[in-house]
N, C-alpha and C positions, 0 to 999 in steps of 0.2 A: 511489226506484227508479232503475233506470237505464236509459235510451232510447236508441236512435240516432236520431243528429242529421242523416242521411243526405237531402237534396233539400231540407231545410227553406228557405222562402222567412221573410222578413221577417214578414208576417201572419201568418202559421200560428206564428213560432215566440213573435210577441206573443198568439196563444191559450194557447198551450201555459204560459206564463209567468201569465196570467191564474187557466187551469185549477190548477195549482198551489199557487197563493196560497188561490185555495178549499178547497182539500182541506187545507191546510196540510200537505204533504209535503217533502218533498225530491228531489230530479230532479237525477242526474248524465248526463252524457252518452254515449256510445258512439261510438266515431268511430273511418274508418282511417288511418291513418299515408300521409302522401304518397308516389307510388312512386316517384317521379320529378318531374324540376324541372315538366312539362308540368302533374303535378299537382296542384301547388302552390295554384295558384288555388281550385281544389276545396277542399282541403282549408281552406284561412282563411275563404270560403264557410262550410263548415257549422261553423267557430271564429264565426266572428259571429255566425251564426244563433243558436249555442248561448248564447251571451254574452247574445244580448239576451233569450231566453228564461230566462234570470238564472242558468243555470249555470255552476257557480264550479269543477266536477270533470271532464277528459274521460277517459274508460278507454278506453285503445286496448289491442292485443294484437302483439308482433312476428310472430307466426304463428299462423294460425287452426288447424292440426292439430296432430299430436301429432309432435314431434323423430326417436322412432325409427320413425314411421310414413312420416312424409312423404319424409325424406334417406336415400335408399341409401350414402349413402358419406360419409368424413368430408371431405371436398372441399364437396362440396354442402353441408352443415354449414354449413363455412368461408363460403363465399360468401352463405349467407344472412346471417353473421354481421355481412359487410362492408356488406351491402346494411342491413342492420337498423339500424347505425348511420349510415349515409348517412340512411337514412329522419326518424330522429330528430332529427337535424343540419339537417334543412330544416323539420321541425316546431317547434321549439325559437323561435326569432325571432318565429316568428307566436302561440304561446303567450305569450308573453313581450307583445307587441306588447296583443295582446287580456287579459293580466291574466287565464288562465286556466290551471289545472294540466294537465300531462297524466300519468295517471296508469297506468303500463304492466304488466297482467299478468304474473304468473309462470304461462304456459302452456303447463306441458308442452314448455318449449321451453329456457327458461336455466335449469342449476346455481344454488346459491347464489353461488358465487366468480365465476362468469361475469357470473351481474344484474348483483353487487356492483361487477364493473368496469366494464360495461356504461355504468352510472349514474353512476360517479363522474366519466364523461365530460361530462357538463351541467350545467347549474343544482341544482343540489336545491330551490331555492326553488318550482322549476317542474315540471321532472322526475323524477316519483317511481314510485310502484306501487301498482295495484290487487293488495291481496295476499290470493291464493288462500289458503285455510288445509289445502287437501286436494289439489294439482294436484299438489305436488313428491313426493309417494307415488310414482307413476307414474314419477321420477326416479331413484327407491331414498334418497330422502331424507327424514330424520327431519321429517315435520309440526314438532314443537315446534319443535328446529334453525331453518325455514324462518323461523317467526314471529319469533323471535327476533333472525335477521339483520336480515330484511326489514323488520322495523315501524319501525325510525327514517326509512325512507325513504318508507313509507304515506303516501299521500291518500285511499284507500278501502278497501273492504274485501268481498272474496267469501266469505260467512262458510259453512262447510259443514261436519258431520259426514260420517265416512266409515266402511265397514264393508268386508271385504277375506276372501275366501275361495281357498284355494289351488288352479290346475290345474295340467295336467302340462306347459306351458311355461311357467309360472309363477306369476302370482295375478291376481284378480278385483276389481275397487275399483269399488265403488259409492259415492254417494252416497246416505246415512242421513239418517231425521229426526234434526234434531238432540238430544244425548240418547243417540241409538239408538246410535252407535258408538264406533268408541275412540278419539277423540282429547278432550285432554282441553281442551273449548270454554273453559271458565267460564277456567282459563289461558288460553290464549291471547288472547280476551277484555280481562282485566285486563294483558297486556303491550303491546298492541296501544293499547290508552287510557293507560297509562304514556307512551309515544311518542306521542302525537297524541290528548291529553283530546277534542277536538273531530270527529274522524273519524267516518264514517258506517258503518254497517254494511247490507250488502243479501246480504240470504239465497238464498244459493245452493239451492236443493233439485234438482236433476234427475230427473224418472222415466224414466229409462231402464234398456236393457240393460245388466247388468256390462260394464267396459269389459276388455278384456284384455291386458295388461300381458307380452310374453313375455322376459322377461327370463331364462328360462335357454335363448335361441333362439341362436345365430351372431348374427344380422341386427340381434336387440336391439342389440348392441354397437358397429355401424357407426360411432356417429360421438360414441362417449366414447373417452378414452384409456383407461379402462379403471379399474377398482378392484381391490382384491387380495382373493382368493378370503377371506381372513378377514373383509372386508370383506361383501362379500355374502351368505356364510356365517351373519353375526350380522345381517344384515337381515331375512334370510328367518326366521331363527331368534325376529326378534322380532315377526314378523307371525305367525306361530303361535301365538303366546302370543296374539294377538286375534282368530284367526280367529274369523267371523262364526260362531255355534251357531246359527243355523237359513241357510237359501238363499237367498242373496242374490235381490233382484227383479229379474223380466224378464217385459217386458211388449211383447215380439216375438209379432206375432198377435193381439194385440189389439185391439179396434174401436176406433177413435177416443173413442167416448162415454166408456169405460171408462175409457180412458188417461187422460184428461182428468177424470173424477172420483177418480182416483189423483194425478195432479196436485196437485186442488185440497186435498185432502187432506192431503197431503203436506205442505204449502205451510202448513194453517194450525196444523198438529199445531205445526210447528216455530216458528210465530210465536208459539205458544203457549207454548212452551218458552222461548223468548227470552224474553216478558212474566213469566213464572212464575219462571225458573229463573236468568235470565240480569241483569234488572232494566231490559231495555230498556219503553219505555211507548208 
């Protein structure tokens, strides 16, 4: 699975390393990106801590929200973009230093062509990506497309089916058990182990609300240059063809207890599928 490495002192993260070895799992780590040189320190702190609790992967994220939620303007954009790579430029030495990956999301945040340069700006020995298999929907980009780019550059992997129903500013993406929607896993899967026999995979399920997606709003569009109406035209035309046949889940109003046995649920359906369908053990 994957943890944040966030406060870890030296003992705690020598348990954690212990606990591990018992369970015989795998633990990658979760960690943020330095904002700044004051940073700094912080950040190789919880690179050590993770180091000696024997993690070999850290997934970080350039941005915790979503591109067309968070930036009103393509300005703002831009300046995350400057700052994003500033961030990774001070992360990079001390990855390197500690002999540990770090491994950067695609969330909801870079195009493929954008990662793609993003990345070709560091190590690849070092710097790669935890790659979503369902984030870049949200993008209006083709799932398969994404894996394809992205998996030579993989350390990890957020593995998740997605299922997608349409509203009237534009569609609804969930998170499916795996199995349940339309992407097609068992592909991706085997191109993803094509690029990196040894990578991890950690199951993404989410119970939550559809997230919503307004891509035929103005505002959506702030901070792309823009695609050509054929272009989105034959996006939307090919999410149709998989709209979800029954209502996507939402589990707004619901009591915690409930949410939390939809969770778990969720959770084993899909590990299920994996062991059955997928060959993982």
């Amino acid at each position: 699975m994957q943890f944040s490495v966030r406060n870890w002192d030296k003992d705690y993260a020598k348990t954690v390393r212990k606990r591990v070895e018992e369970l015989e799992v795998f633990l990658e780590g979760q960690i943020s990106l330095p904002k700044n040189t004051s940073d700094i320190s912080r950040f190789e702190a919880e690179v050590e801590a993770a180091r000696t609790a024997g993690i070999d992967v850290l997934r970080t994220a350039c941005l915790s929200g979503r591109r067309y939620e968070t930036f009103k303007t393509m300005g703002e954009f831009q300046d995350f973009k400057i700052k994003a790579e500033a961030s990774i430029k001070m992360a990079e030495p001390i990855i390197k230093k500690h002999k540990i990956k770090l491994a950067i999301e695609n969330h909801k945040d870079w195009l493929i062509e954008e990662m793609i340069q993003l990345l070709n700006g560091f190590d690849r020995d070092w710097v790669g990506v935890t790659l979503d298999t369902g984030n870049n929907i949200a993008l209006l980009e083709d799932p398969m497309e994404v894996v394809k780019a992205l998996a030579p550059y993989s350390f990890s992997v957020h593995l998740k089916d997605m299922g997608v129903e349409e509203y009237e500013d534009g569609f609804l993406l969930s998170e499916i058990n795996l199995g349940e929607g339309y992407l097609d896993i068992d592909e991706m899967v085997r191109l993803i182990k094509k690029s990196n026999p040894d990578i991890r995979f950690n199951l993404e399920m989410i119970t939550r609300d559809p997230l919503k997606i307004p891509c035929l709003t103005e505002s959506y569009w702030e901070t792309f240059d823009g695609i050509s109406a054929n272009q989105l035209a034959s996006f939307l035309h090919g999410l149709k063809k998989v709209n979800s046949k029954k209502p996507l889940p939402e589990i707004s109003g619901d009591i915690v207890d409930h949410r939390l046995e939809m969770e778990t649920k969720n959770n084993q359906t899909s590990l299920n599928y994996a062991k059955e369908q997928l060959g993982f053990t």
